[in-house]
N, C-alpha and C positions, 0 to 999 in steps of 0.2 A: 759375817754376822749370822747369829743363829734365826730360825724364819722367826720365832716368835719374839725375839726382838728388832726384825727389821720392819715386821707388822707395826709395831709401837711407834716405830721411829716414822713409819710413813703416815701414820693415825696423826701425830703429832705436827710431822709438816705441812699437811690438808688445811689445820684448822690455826695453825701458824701462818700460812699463804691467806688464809680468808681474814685474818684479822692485820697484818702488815707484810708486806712485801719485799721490806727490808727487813724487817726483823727476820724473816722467813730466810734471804738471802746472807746476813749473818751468819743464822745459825748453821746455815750448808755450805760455806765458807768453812766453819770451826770444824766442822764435823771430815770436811775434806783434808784438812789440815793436820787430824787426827790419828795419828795410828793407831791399829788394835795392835797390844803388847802380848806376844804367842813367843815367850821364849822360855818354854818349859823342858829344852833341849840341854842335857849334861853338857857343861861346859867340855869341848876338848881340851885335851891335855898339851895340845901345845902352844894355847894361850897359858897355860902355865908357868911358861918356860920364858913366854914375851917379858920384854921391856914396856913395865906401865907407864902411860903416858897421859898426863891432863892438862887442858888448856881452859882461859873460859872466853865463852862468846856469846855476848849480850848477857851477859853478868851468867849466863848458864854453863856448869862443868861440862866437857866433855871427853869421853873418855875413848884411850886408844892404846894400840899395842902397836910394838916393834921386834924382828928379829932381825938376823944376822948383820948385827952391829958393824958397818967397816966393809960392807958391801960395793961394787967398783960401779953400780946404780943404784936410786930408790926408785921403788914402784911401790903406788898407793893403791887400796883395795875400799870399792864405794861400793857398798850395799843398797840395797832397795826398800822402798816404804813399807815398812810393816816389820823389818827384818832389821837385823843385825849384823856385825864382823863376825858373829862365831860362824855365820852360818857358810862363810868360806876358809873352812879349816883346813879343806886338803889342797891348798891353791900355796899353801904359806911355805912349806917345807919343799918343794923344787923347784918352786921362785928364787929360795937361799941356797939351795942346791946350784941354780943357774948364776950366783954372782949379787943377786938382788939385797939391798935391803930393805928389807919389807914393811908399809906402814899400815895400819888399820883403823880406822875409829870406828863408833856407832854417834851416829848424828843426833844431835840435840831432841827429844823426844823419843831415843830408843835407845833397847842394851842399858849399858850400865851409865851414860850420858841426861843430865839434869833436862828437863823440859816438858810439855804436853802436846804443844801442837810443833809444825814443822811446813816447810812449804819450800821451793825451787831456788829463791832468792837465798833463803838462810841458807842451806846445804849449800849452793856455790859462795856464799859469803867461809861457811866452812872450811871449800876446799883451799881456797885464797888464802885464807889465816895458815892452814896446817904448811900451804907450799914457803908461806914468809918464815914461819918458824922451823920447820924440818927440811927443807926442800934446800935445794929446785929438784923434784922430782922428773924423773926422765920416760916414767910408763906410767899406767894406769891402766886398773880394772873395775867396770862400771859396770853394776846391773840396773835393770828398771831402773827407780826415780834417779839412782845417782846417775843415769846415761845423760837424764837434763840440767840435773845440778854439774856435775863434771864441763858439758858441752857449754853454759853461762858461764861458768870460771875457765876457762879455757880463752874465750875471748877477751878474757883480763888479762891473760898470766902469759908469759913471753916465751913462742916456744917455736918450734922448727920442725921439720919431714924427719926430722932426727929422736923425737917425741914418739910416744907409741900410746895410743889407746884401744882399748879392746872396750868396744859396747855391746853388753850380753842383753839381749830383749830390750832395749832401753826405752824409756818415758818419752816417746818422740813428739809428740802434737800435744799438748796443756788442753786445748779445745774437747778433744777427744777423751782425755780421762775427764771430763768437767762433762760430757756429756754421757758419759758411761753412769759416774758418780748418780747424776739427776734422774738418769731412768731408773736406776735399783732404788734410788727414793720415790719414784714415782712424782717426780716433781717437774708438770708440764706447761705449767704457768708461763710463758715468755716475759713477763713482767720483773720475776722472779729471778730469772736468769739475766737479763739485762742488768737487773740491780748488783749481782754476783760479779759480772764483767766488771762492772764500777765500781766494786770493794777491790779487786784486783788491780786497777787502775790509781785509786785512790792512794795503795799501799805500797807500788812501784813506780809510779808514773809511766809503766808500760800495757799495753793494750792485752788481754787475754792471749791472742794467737802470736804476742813474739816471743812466749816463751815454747819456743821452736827446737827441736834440733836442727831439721830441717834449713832454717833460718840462719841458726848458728853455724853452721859448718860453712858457709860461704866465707867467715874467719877465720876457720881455724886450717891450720898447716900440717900438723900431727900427720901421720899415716897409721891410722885407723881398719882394725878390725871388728867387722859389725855379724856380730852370730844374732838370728834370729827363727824363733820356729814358726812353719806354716799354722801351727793347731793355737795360738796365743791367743787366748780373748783377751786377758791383760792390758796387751800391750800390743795390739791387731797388727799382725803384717803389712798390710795394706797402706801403714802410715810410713812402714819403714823403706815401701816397693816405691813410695814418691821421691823416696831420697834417692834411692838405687836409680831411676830413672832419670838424677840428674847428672850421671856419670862424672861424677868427683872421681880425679886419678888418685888421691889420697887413699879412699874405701874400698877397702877388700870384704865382697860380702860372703857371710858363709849359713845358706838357710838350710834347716833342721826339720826335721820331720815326727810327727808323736811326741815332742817333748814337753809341748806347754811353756808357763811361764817362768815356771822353779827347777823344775828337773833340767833344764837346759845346761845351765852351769853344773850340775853333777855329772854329766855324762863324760865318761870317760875320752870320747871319739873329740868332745869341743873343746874337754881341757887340756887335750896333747894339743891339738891344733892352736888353743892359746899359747900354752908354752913354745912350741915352734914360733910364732910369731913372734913372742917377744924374744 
């Protein structure tokens, strides 16, 4: 957000908080919900060449690509909030090199995909549909938000140490982006935040903190690669070093240094290291 309109937006939840509390927790709800759409990136050329593919979900299109048709696996590729499929373009072409067929989408609210808002439930309600229709998918590549979307569909979907996921920085604690969210709004209300808990509750019938990875992996079986950098504000370390601490023989960790939350997946050194893995 540029300052001078996160100045507005925090002007506005001040005196949003002093007149309702839900209303207030609403609107930081929607607003969470939201991606800012930042895809002014030339399309690569080897979405070009993909197999278009749409499906719809909760009456919204969504849109995805495929290559190398007749592949002896699928491996599906889950981007992050704010972000798109194109934005891993160089993952597609020795994935197909390795055997893969590769799938892509951009989730409901982003890319070429119908929608506005977006949340944890939907994207793994996503992954579930794409695995009933294209699948059974045998690997997976998960950045941010899709590490928690992936990680809730995971514990639907029926899979084995024979499963391969690879989590790039991913969405580990819900609590923790909810609490990141409220300090850049300046929204320190506890009244406010409570009520937020109870539109999530309301809309899942689950509690703010079980949308977990953490959580989640006490299900899942996959043998999983978890890349994450030390410098992340994103998506803090520190949520991914709780899980590392519970020594799952599943998790191979591999942490990064200077890379932030984007540049991880570009870096040359983590995407051989993906590719070996899978």
């Amino acid at each position: 957000m540029k300052k001078i309109g996160l100045r507005l937006i925090r002007t506005k939840f001040k005196l949003l908080t002093m007149l309702s509390k839900r209303k207030a927790a609403e609107k930081a709800f929607e607003l969470f919900c939201t991606p800012i759409k930042q895809y002014n990136t030339k399309k690569p050329s080897v979405f070009g060449d993909a197999e278009k593919l749409y499906f719809k979900l909760h009456d919204l299109k969504v849109k995805g690509y495929m290559w190398g048709s007749g592949g002896k696996e699928k491996l599906l590729i889950l981007h992050g909030f704010s972000s798109c499929a194109y934005k891993f373009h160089r993952f597609v072409m020795p994935l197909v090199e390795k055997g893969y067929e590769v799938y892509a989408f951009d989730a409901p609210a982003h890319g070429g995909s119908e929608g506005k808002t977006v949340n944890a439930l939907i994207y793994s309600e996503m992954i579930e549909k794409i695995n009933k229709k294209y699948g059974p998918f045998k690997s997976y590549i998960a950045h941010s938000f899709g590490g928690i979307g992936l990680s809730l569909a995971m514990e639907n979907l029926p899979h084995n140490k024979q499963n391969k996921m690879v989590l790039i920085a991913p969405a580990t604690e819900t609590n923790t982006a909810v609490n990141t969210a409220f300090e850049l709004l300046h929204i320190s209300n506890g009244k406010v935040r409570e009520e937020f808990d109870n539109i999530i509750f309301e809309k899942s019938g689950r509690p703010t903190e079980w949308f977990s990875i953490n959580r989640a992996m006490k299900n899942i079986h996959a043998s999983v690669l978890w890349v994450h950098d030390e410098s992340d504000e994103t998506t803090p370390l520190k949520d991914a070093l709780k899980v590392k601490e519970q020594n799952y023989p599943n998790i191979e960790f591999m942490i990064t240094k200077g890379l932030g939350h984007r540049k991880i997946y570009h870096d040359k050194i983590v995407q051989d290291k993906i590719f070996q893995f899978l």
